[in-house]
ROKEKOL-716130 format. One record per residue (C-alpha): x, y, z. Coordinates in steps of 0.1 Angstrom, whole numbers, plus 5000, padded with zeros to 4 digits. Layout:
// residues N
XYZ...
***
This chain:
// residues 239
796076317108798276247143800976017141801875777169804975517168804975227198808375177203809174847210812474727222812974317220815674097231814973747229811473817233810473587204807773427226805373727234806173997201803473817180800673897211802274247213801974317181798474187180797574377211798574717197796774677168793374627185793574997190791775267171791975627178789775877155792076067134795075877142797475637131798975377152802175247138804975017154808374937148810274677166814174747178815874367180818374477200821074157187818673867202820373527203817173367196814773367168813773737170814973857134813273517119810173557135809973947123810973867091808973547082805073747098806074067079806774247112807874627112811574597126814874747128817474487132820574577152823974407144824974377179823174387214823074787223821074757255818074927265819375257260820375227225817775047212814575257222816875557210817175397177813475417180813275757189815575827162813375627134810375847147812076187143812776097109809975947104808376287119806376147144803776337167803976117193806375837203805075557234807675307244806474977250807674677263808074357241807474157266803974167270803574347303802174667292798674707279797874877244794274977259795875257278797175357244794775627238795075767272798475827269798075997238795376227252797276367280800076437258797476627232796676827266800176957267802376747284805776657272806376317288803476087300804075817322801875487324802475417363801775137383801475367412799375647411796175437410796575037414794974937383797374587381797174257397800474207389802474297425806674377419808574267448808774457480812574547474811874677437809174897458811375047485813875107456811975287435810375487463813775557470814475697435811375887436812876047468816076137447814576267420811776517439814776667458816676717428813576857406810976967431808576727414807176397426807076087400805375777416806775537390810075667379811575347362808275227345808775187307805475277296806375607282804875867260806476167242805576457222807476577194809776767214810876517232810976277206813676557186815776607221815776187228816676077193820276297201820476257237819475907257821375707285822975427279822275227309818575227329817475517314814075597326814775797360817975947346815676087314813376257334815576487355816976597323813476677312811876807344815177017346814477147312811077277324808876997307805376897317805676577331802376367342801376047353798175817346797175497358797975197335797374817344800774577340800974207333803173977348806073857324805273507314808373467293812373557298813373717331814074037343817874177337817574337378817474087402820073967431823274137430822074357405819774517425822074717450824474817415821274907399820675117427824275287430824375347391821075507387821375707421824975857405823075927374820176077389822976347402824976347377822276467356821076687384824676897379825176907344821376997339820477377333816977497342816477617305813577567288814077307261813377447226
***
């Protein structure tokens, strides 16, 4: 029997964790169990009481770790939890679980990290702006010249990860914006990286933490780490 974990970083997303919860378990996959566990990554609101008082699956964090640190406490519960598979997945209510099952499939092909991308196919009515576009088309420029491989969505959350991965990002996992700075470390490490279409939703509740001035030092930071990573990154295989 395969096991999966969602991992589902929250802070302050009291409003939309009770449909995400909901949404994941409408998913079935034959031979396979779908578990979650929610990261409250030190909300100020009523995260913790609303875990608590529905009986949700959570890890409660004493103080706010950032997105970084709380899916790798995820990825962390799932190694020793022994996990097959780990899928990170927003608490916010953008991503949809029915792409659950694809993402497990191409990682049962052989692929180490599985992205769901808003990209490769437009699935989603949901549009981001034009600026988050160029940006990320400008990471994606980055990272092909730093890996030789083209990712459409680079910073898209919607992540799956084989057991390999899930070992190598429970000790190892940026701080900070970690999505494209995670996957020159594994490209560089000779994973099999791939990309399927998966439909977003618009966020109906909270706001995202990039927008304005954070925009341009989101940009800097994660085009520094891009080469940081790029340097300090052998080509070896990852064991």
């Amino acid at each position: 029997m395969q096991k999966v974990l969602m991992i589902i970083p929250a802070y302050n997303e009291e409003a939309s964790l009770l449909d995400v919860v909901a949404d994941i378990k409408k998913i079935s996959m034959p031979d396979t169990i779908i578990d979650y566990v929610i990261i409250n990554d030190g909300s100020t609101d009523n995260t913790r009481e609303l875990c608590r008082s529905n009986k949700l699956s959570f890890i409660d964090l004493p103080c706010n770790l950032g997105i970084g640190g709380a899916v790798q406490t995820g990825y962390k519960y799932a190694y020793y939890k022994d996990y097959d598979i780990a899928i990170q997945f927003d608490g916010d209510n953008q991503h949809d679980a029915m792409f659950i099952p694809d993402l497990v499939r191409e990682i049962n092909k052989g692929n180490d990290l599985v992205i769901g991308s808003r990209f490769v196919k437009n699935l989603s009515e949901f549009k981001s702006s034009f600026l988050r576009r160029v940006g990320i088309n400008i990471l994606s420029g980055i990272i092909k010249f730093c890996t030789g491989v083209k990712v459409y969505d680079v910073t898209s959350g919607y992540r799956a990860t084989n057991k390999k991965l899930i070992k190598y990002f429970a000790s190892k996992y940026p701080t900070d914006y970690p999505e494209p700075d995670t996957l020159v470390q594994v490209l560089k490490r000779k994973c099999k990286v791939s990309e399927i279409p998966v439909k977003m939703r618009e966020r109906k509740t909270g706001k995202s933490s990039i927008n304005g001035f954070k925009s341009a030092y989101y940009m800097i930071k994660v085009t520094l780490a891009i080469i940081i990573a790029d340097l300090s990154t052998k080509g070896e295989d990852l064991k």
